[in-house]
N, C-alpha and C positions, 0 to 999 in steps of 0.2 A: 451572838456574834456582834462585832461593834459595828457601828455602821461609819459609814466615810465624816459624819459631821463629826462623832466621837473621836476618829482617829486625827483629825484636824488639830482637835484641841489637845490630846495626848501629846502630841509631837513637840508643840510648842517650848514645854516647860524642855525636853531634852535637846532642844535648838540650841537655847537662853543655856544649858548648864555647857552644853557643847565650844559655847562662846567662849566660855571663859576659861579653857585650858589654856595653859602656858604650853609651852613647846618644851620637850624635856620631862614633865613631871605628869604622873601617874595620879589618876582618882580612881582606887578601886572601886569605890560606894559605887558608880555608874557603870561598872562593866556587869553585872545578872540584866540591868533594866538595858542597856545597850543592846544585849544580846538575846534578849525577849524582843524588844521593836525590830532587830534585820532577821528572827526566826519567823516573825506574823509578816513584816513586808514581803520575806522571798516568796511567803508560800501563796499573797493574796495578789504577788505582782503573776507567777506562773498560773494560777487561775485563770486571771486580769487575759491573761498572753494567750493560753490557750483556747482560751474563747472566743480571741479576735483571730485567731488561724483559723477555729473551724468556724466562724462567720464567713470569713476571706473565701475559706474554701468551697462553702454554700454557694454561695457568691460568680464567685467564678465557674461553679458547677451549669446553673442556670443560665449563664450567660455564656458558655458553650453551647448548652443544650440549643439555647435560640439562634447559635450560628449554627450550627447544623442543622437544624432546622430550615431557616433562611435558604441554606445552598441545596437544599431537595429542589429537583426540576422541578419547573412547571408543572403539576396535573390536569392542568382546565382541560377537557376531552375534545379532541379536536375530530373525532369520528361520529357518528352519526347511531352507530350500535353500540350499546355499554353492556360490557359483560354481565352474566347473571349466574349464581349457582346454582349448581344442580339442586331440580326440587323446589325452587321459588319460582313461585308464580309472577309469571307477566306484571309490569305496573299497568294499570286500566290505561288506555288510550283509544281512541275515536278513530276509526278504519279510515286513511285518505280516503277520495273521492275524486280529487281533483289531481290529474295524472296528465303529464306531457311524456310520450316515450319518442324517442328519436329515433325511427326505424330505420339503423344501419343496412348498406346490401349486405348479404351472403356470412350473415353471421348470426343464425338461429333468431331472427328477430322476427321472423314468421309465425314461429309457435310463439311468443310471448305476446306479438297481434291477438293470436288466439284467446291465452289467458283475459287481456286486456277488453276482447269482445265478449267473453264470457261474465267475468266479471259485471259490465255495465249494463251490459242486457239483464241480467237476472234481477239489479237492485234500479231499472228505470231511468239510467244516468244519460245523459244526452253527449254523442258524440260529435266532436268538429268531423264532419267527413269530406274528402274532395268531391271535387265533380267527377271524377273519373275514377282512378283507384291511384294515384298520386295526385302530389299537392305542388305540378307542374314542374315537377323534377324535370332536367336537372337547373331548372333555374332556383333563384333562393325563394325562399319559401314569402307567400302575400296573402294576406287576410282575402283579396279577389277569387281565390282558390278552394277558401270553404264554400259547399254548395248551399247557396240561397241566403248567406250571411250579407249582412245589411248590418252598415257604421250609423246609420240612422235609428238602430232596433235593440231594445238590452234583450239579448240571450244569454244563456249559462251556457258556457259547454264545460263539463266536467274531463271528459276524454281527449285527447286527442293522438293518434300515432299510427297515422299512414304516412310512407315513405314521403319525406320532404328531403330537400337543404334547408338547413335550419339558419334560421336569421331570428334573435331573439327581440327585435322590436315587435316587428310583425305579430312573434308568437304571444308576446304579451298583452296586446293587442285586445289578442280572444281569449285567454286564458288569464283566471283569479288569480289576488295574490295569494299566495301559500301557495300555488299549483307546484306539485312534488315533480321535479324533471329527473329522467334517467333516461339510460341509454348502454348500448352492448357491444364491448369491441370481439376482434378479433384476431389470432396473430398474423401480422399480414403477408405471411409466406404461404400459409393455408391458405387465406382469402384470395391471393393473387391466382391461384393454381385452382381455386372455384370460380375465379369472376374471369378468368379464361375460357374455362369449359361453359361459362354461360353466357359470356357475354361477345361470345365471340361473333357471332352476324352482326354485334351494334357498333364495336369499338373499332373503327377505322383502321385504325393500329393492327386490333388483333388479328383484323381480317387480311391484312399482308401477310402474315407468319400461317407454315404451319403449327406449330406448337410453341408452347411459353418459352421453353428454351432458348427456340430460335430468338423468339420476339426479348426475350431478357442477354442474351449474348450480343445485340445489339441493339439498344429499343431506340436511340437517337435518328437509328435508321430508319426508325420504321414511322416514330411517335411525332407526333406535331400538337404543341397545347391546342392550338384550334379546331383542328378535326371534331367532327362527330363523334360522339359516345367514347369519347378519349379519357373520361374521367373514370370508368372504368377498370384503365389500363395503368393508373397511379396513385398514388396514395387515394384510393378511393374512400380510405375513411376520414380523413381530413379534409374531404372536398363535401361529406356529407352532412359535417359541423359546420359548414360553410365560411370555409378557408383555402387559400389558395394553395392548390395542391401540386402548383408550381413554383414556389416560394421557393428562395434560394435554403440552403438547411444551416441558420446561422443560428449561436446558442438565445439570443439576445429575441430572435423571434417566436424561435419555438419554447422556450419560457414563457412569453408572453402570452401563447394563442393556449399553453397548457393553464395558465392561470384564469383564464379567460374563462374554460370551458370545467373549467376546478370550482369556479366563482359561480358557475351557471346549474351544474347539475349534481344535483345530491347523490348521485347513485350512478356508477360506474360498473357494469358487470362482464364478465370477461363467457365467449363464446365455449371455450374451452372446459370450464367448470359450469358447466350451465344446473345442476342440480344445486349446488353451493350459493351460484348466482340468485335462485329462486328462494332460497332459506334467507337472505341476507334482504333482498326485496317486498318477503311477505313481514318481514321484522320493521323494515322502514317504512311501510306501506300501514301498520298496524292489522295487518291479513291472517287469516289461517292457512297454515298448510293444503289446505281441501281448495284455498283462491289461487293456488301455483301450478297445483298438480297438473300435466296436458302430455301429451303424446307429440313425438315430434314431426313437425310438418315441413313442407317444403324441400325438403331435402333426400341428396343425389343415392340411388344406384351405386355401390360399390365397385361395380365395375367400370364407371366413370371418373372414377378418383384415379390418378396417376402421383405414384410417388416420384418427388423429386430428387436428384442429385444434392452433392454437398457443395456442391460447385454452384448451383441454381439455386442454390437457398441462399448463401450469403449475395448470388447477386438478385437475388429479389430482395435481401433487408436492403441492400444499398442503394437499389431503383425506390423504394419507398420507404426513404428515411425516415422523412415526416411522419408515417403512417409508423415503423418501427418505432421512434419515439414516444408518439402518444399510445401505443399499446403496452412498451414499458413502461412506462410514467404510473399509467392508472392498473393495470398490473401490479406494484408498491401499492397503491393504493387501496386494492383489491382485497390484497392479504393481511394487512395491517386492517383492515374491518374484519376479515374474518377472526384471526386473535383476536379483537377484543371482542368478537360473538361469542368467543369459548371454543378452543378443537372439538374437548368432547362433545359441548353439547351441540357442535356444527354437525359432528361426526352421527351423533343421535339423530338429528332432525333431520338428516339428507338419507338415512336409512327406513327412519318414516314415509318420506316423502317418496323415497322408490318404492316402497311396500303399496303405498296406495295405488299411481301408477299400477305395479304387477297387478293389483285385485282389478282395477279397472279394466286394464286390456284384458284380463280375462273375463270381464262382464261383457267388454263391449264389441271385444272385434274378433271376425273368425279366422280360428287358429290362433290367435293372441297376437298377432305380429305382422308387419308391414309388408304391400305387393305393389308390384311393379304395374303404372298408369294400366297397362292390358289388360291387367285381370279383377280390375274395377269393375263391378258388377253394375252399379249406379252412378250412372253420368253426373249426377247432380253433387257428386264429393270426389271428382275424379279432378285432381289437380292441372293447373295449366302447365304444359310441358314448352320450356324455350332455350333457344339455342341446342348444346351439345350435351346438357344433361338429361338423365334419365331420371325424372322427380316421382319420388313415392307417394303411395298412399294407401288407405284401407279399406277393407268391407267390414260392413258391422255384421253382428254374430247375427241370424236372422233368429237365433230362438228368446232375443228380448222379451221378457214378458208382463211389459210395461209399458205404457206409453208416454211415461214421466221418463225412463229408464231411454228410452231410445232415444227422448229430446236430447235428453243428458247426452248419449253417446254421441250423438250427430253433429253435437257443438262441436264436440272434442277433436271430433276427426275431419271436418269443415274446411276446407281451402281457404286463404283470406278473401279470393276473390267472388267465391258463393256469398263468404260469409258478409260482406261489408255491400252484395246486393242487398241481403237479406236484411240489416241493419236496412238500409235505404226505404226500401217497399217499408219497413215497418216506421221510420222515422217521417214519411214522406209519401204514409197511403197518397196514391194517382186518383184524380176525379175522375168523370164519366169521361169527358174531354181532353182528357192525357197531361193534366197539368196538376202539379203539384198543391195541395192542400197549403203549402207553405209560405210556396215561391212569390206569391205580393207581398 
Protein backbone atom coordinates (compact mmCIF):
# COMPACT_ATOMS: atom_id res chain seq x y z
CA UNK A 1 0.00 0.00 0.00
CA UNK A 2 1.51 3.41 -0.86
CA UNK A 3 1.73 5.53 2.00
CA UNK A 4 0.75 9.44 1.89
CA UNK A 5 4.62 10.49 1.34
CA UNK A 6 4.49 8.20 -1.80
CA UNK A 7 1.40 9.60 -3.00
CA UNK A 8 2.68 13.14 -2.51
CA UNK A 9 5.26 12.66 -4.77
CA UNK A 10 3.14 10.64 -7.55
CA UNK A 11 0.75 13.51 -7.82
CA UNK A 12 3.31 15.92 -8.71
CA UNK A 13 4.45 14.78 -12.11
CA UNK A 14 0.41 14.52 -13.03
CA UNK A 15 -0.20 18.21 -11.63
CA UNK A 16 2.97 19.52 -14.08
CA UNK A 17 1.33 17.28 -17.14
CA UNK A 18 -2.18 18.55 -16.17
CA UNK A 19 -0.69 22.19 -16.55
CA UNK A 20 -0.15 22.08 -19.70
CA UNK A 21 -3.26 21.04 -21.50
CA UNK A 22 -4.49 23.60 -23.87
CA UNK A 23 -8.31 23.98 -23.84
CA UNK A 24 -9.66 22.06 -26.86
CA UNK A 25 -7.15 19.33 -27.29
CA UNK A 26 -7.13 15.73 -26.04
CA UNK A 27 -3.83 13.76 -24.72
CA UNK A 28 -4.74 10.27 -24.63
CA UNK A 29 -1.27 9.10 -23.20
CA UNK A 30 -2.90 10.56 -19.66
CA UNK A 31 -6.30 9.17 -19.47
CA UNK A 32 -5.21 4.95 -18.01
CA UNK A 33 -2.90 7.04 -15.54
CA UNK A 34 -5.72 9.89 -14.84
CA UNK A 35 -7.98 7.24 -14.12
CA UNK A 36 -5.80 4.88 -11.93
CA UNK A 37 -5.14 8.32 -9.50
CA UNK A 38 -9.35 9.27 -9.22
CA UNK A 39 -9.98 5.12 -8.84
CA UNK A 40 -7.09 5.02 -5.60
CA UNK A 41 -8.14 8.71 -4.51
CA UNK A 42 -12.01 7.79 -4.34
CA UNK A 43 -11.43 4.68 -2.64
CA UNK A 44 -8.69 6.01 0.09
CA UNK A 45 -10.79 9.38 0.39
CA UNK A 46 -14.13 6.95 1.43
CA UNK A 47 -11.95 5.16 3.76
CA UNK A 48 -10.38 8.51 4.95
CA UNK A 49 -14.49 9.57 5.52
CA UNK A 50 -15.66 6.68 6.90
CA UNK A 51 -13.45 6.52 9.58
CA UNK A 52 -14.00 10.13 10.64
CA UNK A 53 -18.04 9.30 10.85
CA UNK A 54 -17.34 6.34 12.98
CA UNK A 55 -14.86 8.38 15.15
CA UNK A 56 -17.54 11.23 15.15
CA UNK A 57 -19.93 8.77 16.16
CA UNK A 58 -17.73 7.29 19.17
CA UNK A 59 -17.52 10.37 20.03
CA UNK A 60 -20.64 11.63 20.36
CA UNK A 61 -21.72 8.24 21.83
CA UNK A 62 -19.67 8.85 24.92
CA UNK A 63 -20.44 12.25 25.31
CA UNK A 64 -24.16 11.42 25.59
CA UNK A 65 -23.37 8.60 27.74
CA UNK A 66 -21.79 11.41 30.28
CA UNK A 67 -24.85 13.56 29.90
CA UNK A 68 -27.13 11.14 31.01
CA UNK A 69 -25.27 10.27 33.32
CA UNK A 70 -24.78 13.85 34.66
CA UNK A 71 -28.73 14.26 34.81
CA UNK A 72 -29.31 10.93 37.23
CA UNK A 73 -30.63 12.46 40.51
CA UNK A 74 -28.69 12.80 43.29
CA UNK A 75 -28.12 9.49 45.19
CA UNK A 76 -26.19 10.61 48.37
CA UNK A 77 -28.65 8.69 51.02
CA UNK A 78 -30.40 11.11 52.88
CA UNK A 79 -31.95 8.26 55.34
CA UNK A 80 -30.30 6.89 58.00
CA UNK A 81 -31.23 2.89 56.89
CA UNK A 82 -29.69 1.66 53.74
CA UNK A 83 -31.31 -1.22 52.17
CA UNK A 84 -29.83 -4.50 52.25
CA UNK A 85 -30.60 -7.95 50.43
CA UNK A 86 -31.96 -10.61 51.30
CA UNK A 87 -29.28 -13.10 52.80
CA UNK A 88 -26.47 -10.35 53.50
CA UNK A 89 -25.31 -10.13 56.51
CA UNK A 90 -25.33 -6.86 58.58
CA UNK A 91 -22.09 -4.46 58.07
CA UNK A 92 -20.36 -4.80 61.66
CA UNK A 93 -21.34 -1.83 63.67
CA UNK A 94 -20.81 -1.02 67.59
CA UNK A 95 -24.32 -1.06 69.34
CA UNK A 96 -25.25 2.80 70.50
CA UNK A 97 -25.04 3.34 74.02
CA UNK A 98 -25.64 6.66 74.19
CA UNK A 99 -29.56 7.29 73.86
CA UNK A 100 -31.74 10.61 74.32
CA UNK A 101 -35.58 9.25 73.97
CA UNK A 102 -38.15 12.20 74.18
CA UNK A 103 -40.81 10.54 76.20
CA UNK A 104 -44.02 11.76 74.23
CA UNK A 105 -47.59 11.64 76.46
CA UNK A 106 -49.90 8.87 75.46
CA UNK A 107 -48.17 7.45 72.62
CA UNK A 108 -46.66 3.92 73.66
CA UNK A 109 -43.50 5.71 74.95
CA UNK A 110 -44.01 3.76 78.23
CA UNK A 111 -43.17 0.55 76.82
CA UNK A 112 -40.16 1.88 74.86
CA UNK A 113 -39.16 3.39 78.64
CA UNK A 114 -39.18 -0.24 79.32
CA UNK A 115 -36.98 -1.48 76.42
CA UNK A 116 -34.60 1.59 77.16
CA UNK A 117 -34.47 0.50 81.08
CA UNK A 118 -33.89 -2.95 80.24
CA UNK A 119 -31.35 -2.35 77.86
CA UNK A 120 -29.10 -0.30 80.43
CA UNK A 121 -29.58 -2.10 83.32
CA UNK A 122 -28.34 -5.41 81.80
CA UNK A 123 -25.11 -3.82 80.12
CA UNK A 124 -24.28 -1.23 83.43
CA UNK A 125 -25.12 2.15 81.51
CA UNK A 126 -25.65 5.02 83.86
CA UNK A 127 -29.03 6.72 83.41
CA UNK A 128 -29.78 10.83 83.80
CA UNK A 129 -32.86 10.10 86.19
CA UNK A 130 -35.23 12.96 87.63
CA UNK A 131 -35.75 13.54 91.00
CA UNK A 132 -39.19 12.60 90.84
CA UNK A 133 -40.48 10.55 87.87
CA UNK A 134 -40.36 13.75 85.62
CA UNK A 135 -37.70 16.15 84.50
CA UNK A 136 -40.20 19.13 85.90
CA UNK A 137 -42.79 18.81 83.31
CA UNK A 138 -44.42 20.78 82.10
CA UNK A 139 -41.73 23.30 82.43
CA UNK A 140 -38.78 22.95 79.67
CA UNK A 141 -36.45 20.65 80.47
CA UNK A 142 -32.92 21.94 82.99
CA UNK A 143 -29.75 20.09 83.80
CA UNK A 144 -31.36 21.22 87.81
CA UNK A 145 -33.75 18.43 87.31
CA UNK A 146 -31.19 15.37 86.98
CA UNK A 147 -31.16 14.01 90.52
CA UNK A 148 -27.68 14.81 92.18
CA UNK A 149 -26.03 16.11 88.81
CA UNK A 150 -23.37 18.66 89.56
CA UNK A 151 -21.85 21.29 86.52
CA UNK A 152 -18.96 21.11 88.76
CA UNK A 153 -18.55 17.01 88.46
CA UNK A 154 -17.75 14.94 84.93
CA UNK A 155 -20.36 12.28 84.68
CA UNK A 156 -21.34 10.06 81.65
CA UNK A 157 -24.89 9.65 81.45
CA UNK A 158 -25.42 7.25 78.63
CA UNK A 159 -29.45 7.09 79.09
CA UNK A 160 -31.51 9.46 79.28
CA UNK A 161 -35.68 9.41 78.67
CA UNK A 162 -38.06 10.34 81.44
CA UNK A 163 -40.94 12.46 80.39
CA UNK A 164 -39.28 16.02 79.88
CA UNK A 165 -40.04 19.39 77.60
CA UNK A 166 -37.20 19.14 75.60
CA UNK A 167 -34.93 22.02 75.30
CA UNK A 168 -31.82 20.85 73.50
CA UNK A 169 -29.21 23.26 75.09
CA UNK A 170 -29.90 21.94 78.34
CA UNK A 171 -30.02 18.45 77.05
CA UNK A 172 -26.77 18.70 75.53
CA UNK A 173 -25.52 19.89 78.52
CA UNK A 174 -25.42 16.12 79.97
CA UNK A 175 -25.45 14.27 77.02
CA UNK A 176 -22.20 13.04 74.55
CA UNK A 177 -21.66 13.97 71.43
CA UNK A 178 -22.90 11.30 68.92
CA UNK A 179 -25.94 10.85 71.72
CA UNK A 180 -28.56 9.13 69.13
CA UNK A 181 -32.05 11.23 69.80
CA UNK A 182 -35.40 9.70 68.99
CA UNK A 183 -38.63 10.12 69.75
CA UNK A 184 -42.53 8.80 69.02
CA UNK A 185 -45.47 10.53 67.61
CA UNK A 186 -48.79 9.81 67.47
CA UNK A 187 -51.85 10.53 65.26
CA UNK A 188 -53.24 13.40 67.05
CA UNK A 189 -56.96 12.55 66.88
CA UNK A 190 -56.12 9.26 68.79
CA UNK A 191 -53.91 11.13 71.27
CA UNK A 192 -56.53 13.83 71.73
CA UNK A 193 -59.33 11.10 72.62
CA UNK A 194 -56.46 9.29 75.15
CA UNK A 195 -55.20 12.64 76.77
CA UNK A 196 -58.98 13.26 77.50
CA UNK A 197 -59.78 10.12 79.18
CA UNK A 198 -56.59 10.84 81.21
CA UNK A 199 -56.03 13.81 81.71
CA UNK A 200 -59.09 15.05 82.41
CA UNK A 201 -58.80 16.00 86.45
CA UNK A 202 -55.55 17.94 85.25
CA UNK A 203 -56.59 19.95 82.32
CA UNK A 204 -58.54 22.91 83.41
CA UNK A 205 -60.13 22.88 80.03
CA UNK A 206 -61.14 19.48 80.22
CA UNK A 207 -62.48 19.66 83.49
CA UNK A 208 -65.39 22.15 82.28
CA UNK A 209 -66.72 19.66 79.43
CA UNK A 210 -68.26 16.52 79.92
CA UNK A 211 -66.70 14.85 77.09
CA UNK A 212 -64.15 15.78 73.96
CA UNK A 213 -66.90 16.41 71.87
CA UNK A 214 -68.31 18.91 73.86
CA UNK A 215 -64.97 20.37 74.72
CA UNK A 216 -63.77 20.22 70.73
CA UNK A 217 -67.46 21.79 69.41
CA UNK A 218 -66.20 24.56 71.31
CA UNK A 219 -62.82 24.59 72.94
CA UNK A 220 -62.40 28.75 72.82
CA UNK A 221 -65.12 28.37 75.32
CA UNK A 222 -63.74 26.43 77.53
CA UNK A 223 -59.69 26.64 76.75
CA UNK A 224 -57.33 29.55 78.09
CA UNK A 225 -53.40 29.12 77.20
CA UNK A 226 -52.79 29.89 80.81
CA UNK A 227 -54.75 27.68 82.79
CA UNK A 228 -53.37 24.69 84.47
CA UNK A 229 -52.61 21.51 82.73
CA UNK A 230 -54.00 23.11 79.42
CA UNK A 231 -51.21 21.74 77.50
CA UNK A 232 -52.67 18.70 77.58
CA UNK A 233 -55.66 19.79 75.85
CA UNK A 234 -53.51 21.03 72.57
CA UNK A 235 -51.32 20.15 70.30
CA UNK A 236 -49.81 18.44 73.16
CA UNK A 237 -47.00 16.92 71.07
CA UNK A 238 -45.53 20.05 70.03
CA UNK A 239 -45.56 21.61 73.35
CA UNK A 240 -43.55 18.30 74.36
CA UNK A 241 -40.49 19.30 71.68
CA UNK A 242 -40.84 22.42 73.32
CA UNK A 243 -42.64 24.63 71.16
CA UNK A 244 -45.34 26.82 71.58
CA UNK A 245 -48.41 24.89 71.11
CA UNK A 246 -50.05 28.17 70.69
CA UNK A 247 -48.33 29.48 67.80
CA UNK A 248 -50.45 30.82 65.21
CA UNK A 249 -50.41 27.77 62.27
CA UNK A 250 -48.37 29.75 59.63
CA UNK A 251 -46.43 27.75 56.85
CA UNK A 252 -43.25 29.78 57.32
CA UNK A 253 -43.32 28.70 61.18
CA UNK A 254 -44.17 25.25 61.11
CA UNK A 255 -41.39 24.59 58.36
CA UNK A 256 -39.16 25.95 60.61
CA UNK A 257 -39.87 24.20 64.06
CA UNK A 258 -40.22 20.89 61.58
CA UNK A 259 -36.66 21.53 60.41
CA UNK A 260 -35.60 22.24 63.60
CA UNK A 261 -36.61 18.96 65.22
CA UNK A 262 -35.62 17.11 61.62
CA UNK A 263 -31.94 18.71 62.45
CA UNK A 264 -32.22 17.45 66.14
CA UNK A 265 -33.39 13.88 66.02
CA UNK A 266 -32.29 10.94 64.12
CA UNK A 267 -35.20 8.75 64.57
CA UNK A 268 -38.81 9.53 64.30
CA UNK A 269 -41.21 6.52 65.08
CA UNK A 270 -44.82 6.63 64.72
CA UNK A 271 -47.24 5.09 67.62
CA UNK A 272 -49.30 3.49 65.14
CA UNK A 273 -46.70 0.94 63.62
CA UNK A 274 -45.01 0.40 66.73
CA UNK A 275 -43.59 -3.12 65.71
CA UNK A 276 -42.17 -1.46 62.38
CA UNK A 277 -41.17 1.40 64.64
CA UNK A 278 -38.94 -1.06 66.82
CA UNK A 279 -37.20 -2.95 63.67
CA UNK A 280 -36.16 0.42 62.22
CA UNK A 281 -34.66 1.61 65.97
CA UNK A 282 -32.88 -1.69 66.77
CA UNK A 283 -31.20 -1.13 62.87
CA UNK A 284 -30.22 2.61 63.81
CA UNK A 285 -29.35 1.74 67.34
CA UNK A 286 -27.10 -1.22 65.96
CA UNK A 287 -29.47 -3.54 68.43
CA UNK A 288 -30.79 -7.10 67.98
CA UNK A 289 -34.21 -7.93 67.84
CA UNK A 290 -33.92 -9.76 71.40
CA UNK A 291 -33.02 -5.47 72.63
CA UNK A 292 -36.85 -4.40 71.28
CA UNK A 293 -38.80 -7.06 71.94
CA UNK A 294 -41.34 -5.84 75.26
CA UNK A 295 -44.97 -6.24 76.10
CA UNK A 296 -47.02 -3.39 76.18
CA UNK A 297 -47.35 -1.26 79.10
CA UNK A 298 -49.26 1.54 80.32
CA UNK A 299 -52.10 1.28 78.29
CA UNK A 300 -56.00 1.69 78.47
CA UNK A 301 -58.93 -0.97 79.04
CA UNK A 302 -60.86 -1.40 75.86
CA UNK A 303 -63.73 -0.29 77.37
CA UNK A 304 -62.30 3.22 77.91
CA UNK A 305 -61.70 3.96 74.33
CA UNK A 306 -64.56 5.89 72.82
CA UNK A 307 -64.72 6.02 69.08
CA UNK A 308 -65.13 9.07 67.56
CA UNK A 309 -67.47 10.80 64.99
CA UNK A 310 -66.44 12.08 61.58
CA UNK A 311 -67.45 15.27 62.59
CA UNK A 312 -64.95 15.24 65.87
CA UNK A 313 -62.17 13.95 63.89
CA UNK A 314 -61.62 16.68 61.55
CA UNK A 315 -62.37 18.98 64.37
CA UNK A 316 -59.85 17.65 66.45
CA UNK A 317 -57.16 17.80 63.26
CA UNK A 318 -58.13 21.49 63.21
CA UNK A 319 -57.98 22.15 67.03
CA UNK A 320 -54.33 20.60 66.67
CA UNK A 321 -53.05 21.67 63.53
CA UNK A 322 -49.50 22.05 64.72
CA UNK A 323 -49.67 18.61 66.28
CA UNK A 324 -51.52 17.24 62.61
CA UNK A 325 -48.72 18.74 60.93
CA UNK A 326 -45.73 17.26 62.62
CA UNK A 327 -47.43 13.94 62.67
CA UNK A 328 -47.72 14.16 58.82
CA UNK A 329 -44.47 15.48 58.16
CA UNK A 330 -42.50 12.59 60.07
CA UNK A 331 -45.21 10.23 58.97
CA UNK A 332 -43.20 10.85 55.05
CA UNK A 333 -40.62 10.36 56.85
CA UNK A 334 -41.42 7.23 58.55
CA UNK A 335 -42.12 5.32 55.41
CA UNK A 336 -39.59 6.54 53.26
CA UNK A 337 -37.06 4.75 55.95
CA UNK A 338 -39.04 2.03 55.98
CA UNK A 339 -38.56 1.43 51.88
CA UNK A 340 -35.20 1.93 51.97
CA UNK A 341 -35.15 -0.92 55.08
CA UNK A 342 -36.61 -3.21 52.34
CA UNK A 343 -40.77 -4.17 52.64
CA UNK A 344 -39.77 -7.72 52.55
CA UNK A 345 -37.17 -7.72 54.78
CA UNK A 346 -39.25 -5.16 57.17
CA UNK A 347 -41.96 -7.56 56.62
CA UNK A 348 -39.56 -10.50 57.83
CA UNK A 349 -38.18 -8.90 60.74
CA UNK A 350 -41.48 -7.68 62.40
CA UNK A 351 -42.70 -11.33 61.94
CA UNK A 352 -39.53 -12.32 63.97
CA UNK A 353 -40.07 -9.94 66.39
CA UNK A 354 -43.86 -10.76 67.14
CA UNK A 355 -42.83 -14.56 67.20
CA UNK A 356 -40.47 -13.85 70.14
CA UNK A 357 -43.00 -11.63 71.98
CA UNK A 358 -45.60 -14.77 71.43
CA UNK A 359 -42.87 -17.22 72.99
CA UNK A 360 -42.29 -14.87 75.69
CA UNK A 361 -45.82 -14.04 76.94
CA UNK A 362 -46.07 -17.56 76.91
CA UNK A 363 -43.03 -18.10 79.13
CA UNK A 364 -43.84 -15.34 81.33
CA UNK A 365 -47.16 -14.31 82.09
CA UNK A 366 -50.38 -16.30 83.25
CA UNK A 367 -52.75 -17.08 80.62
CA UNK A 368 -50.29 -15.32 77.99
CA UNK A 369 -52.30 -12.08 78.15
CA UNK A 370 -53.06 -8.71 79.72
CA UNK A 371 -55.55 -8.03 83.12
CA UNK A 372 -57.32 -5.32 84.36
CA UNK A 373 -55.26 -3.30 87.58
CA UNK A 374 -57.82 -5.72 90.07
CA UNK A 375 -56.68 -8.73 89.19
CA UNK A 376 -53.10 -8.01 89.90
CA UNK A 377 -51.89 -10.44 92.15
CA UNK A 378 -48.60 -8.53 93.17
CA UNK A 379 -48.82 -4.86 94.22
CA UNK A 380 -45.26 -4.45 93.30
CA UNK A 381 -46.19 -4.55 89.13
CA UNK A 382 -49.57 -3.41 89.51
CA UNK A 383 -49.55 -0.19 87.38
CA UNK A 384 -50.55 3.44 88.46
CA UNK A 385 -54.13 4.05 87.58
CA UNK A 386 -55.01 8.10 86.83
CA UNK A 387 -57.72 10.07 85.73
CA UNK A 388 -60.46 8.11 83.66
CA UNK A 389 -58.58 5.43 82.30
CA UNK A 390 -58.46 1.85 83.08
CA UNK A 391 -54.49 0.95 82.84
CA UNK A 392 -53.45 -2.66 82.25
CA UNK A 393 -51.18 -4.94 83.45
CA UNK A 394 -49.94 -8.49 84.24
CA UNK A 395 -49.27 -11.52 86.35
CA UNK A 396 -46.33 -13.51 85.82
CA UNK A 397 -46.91 -17.23 85.02
CA UNK A 398 -45.98 -18.58 88.83
CA UNK A 399 -44.72 -21.91 87.39
CA UNK A 400 -41.26 -19.92 86.26
CA UNK A 401 -38.56 -22.34 86.82
CA UNK A 402 -35.79 -20.06 87.02
CA UNK A 403 -34.74 -17.43 88.79
CA UNK A 404 -32.66 -15.86 85.83
CA UNK A 405 -36.20 -16.48 83.98
CA UNK A 406 -38.38 -14.49 86.31
CA UNK A 407 -35.89 -11.51 86.50
CA UNK A 408 -36.18 -11.65 82.87
CA UNK A 409 -40.15 -11.64 83.13
CA UNK A 410 -40.30 -8.90 85.79
CA UNK A 411 -38.40 -6.47 83.71
CA UNK A 412 -40.63 -6.89 81.12
CA UNK A 413 -43.95 -6.48 82.72
CA UNK A 414 -42.42 -3.62 85.30
CA UNK A 415 -44.45 -0.19 85.51
CA UNK A 416 -42.07 2.87 84.64
CA UNK A 417 -42.71 3.94 87.93
CA UNK A 418 -41.49 0.47 89.95
CA UNK A 419 -39.10 0.47 87.56
CA UNK A 420 -37.02 3.91 87.56
CA UNK A 421 -37.44 3.25 91.82
CA UNK A 422 -35.75 0.34 91.09
CA UNK A 423 -33.03 1.94 88.91
CA UNK A 424 -32.74 4.61 91.75
CA UNK A 425 -32.09 2.30 94.99
CA UNK A 426 -29.73 0.61 92.56
CA UNK A 427 -27.90 3.79 91.20
CA UNK A 428 -28.11 5.60 94.54
CA UNK A 429 -27.70 2.55 97.38
CA UNK A 430 -29.17 4.91 100.81
CA UNK A 431 -26.58 4.96 103.64
CA UNK A 432 -27.48 4.09 107.30
CA UNK A 433 -28.57 7.95 107.58
CA UNK A 434 -30.94 8.16 104.62
CA UNK A 435 -28.57 9.95 102.39
CA UNK A 436 -27.55 9.10 99.22
CA UNK A 437 -24.05 7.55 98.53
CA UNK A 438 -23.88 10.08 95.63
CA UNK A 439 -25.59 13.17 96.55
CA UNK A 440 -21.99 15.34 97.79
Amino acid sequence: METSAHRAVSLQPLLEGLSELRPGTFQPVLKPRLLQWCTLSVLWMTVVILMAIGLAIQTLGIADKKRVTSSQPDQTPVLSVIPQDEGVPRKPCQPKTHVMFLKTHKTASSTILNILYRFGEARNLTFALPNSYQFGYPFLFSTRKIKFYSPLKTQEYHIICNHMRFFRPQVEKVMAKGTFYFSILRNPVTLAESAFTYYKGSSMAFKKVESLEQFLSEPWRYYAARERGNQYARNLMWFDFGFDHNANDTQDYVELVLKEIGSTFHLILLAEYFDESMVLLKEALCWELDDVVSFKLNFRSNITVRRLSDETVERAKAWNSLDWKLYAHFNRTFWRRVEAYGPQRMSSDVLALREKRRRLKDLCLQGSRPVEASQIQDKNIKPFQYGRAQIMGYNLNPNLDSSSSREKCLRMVMPELQYKDMLDAKLFPLTSTGKSLHAS
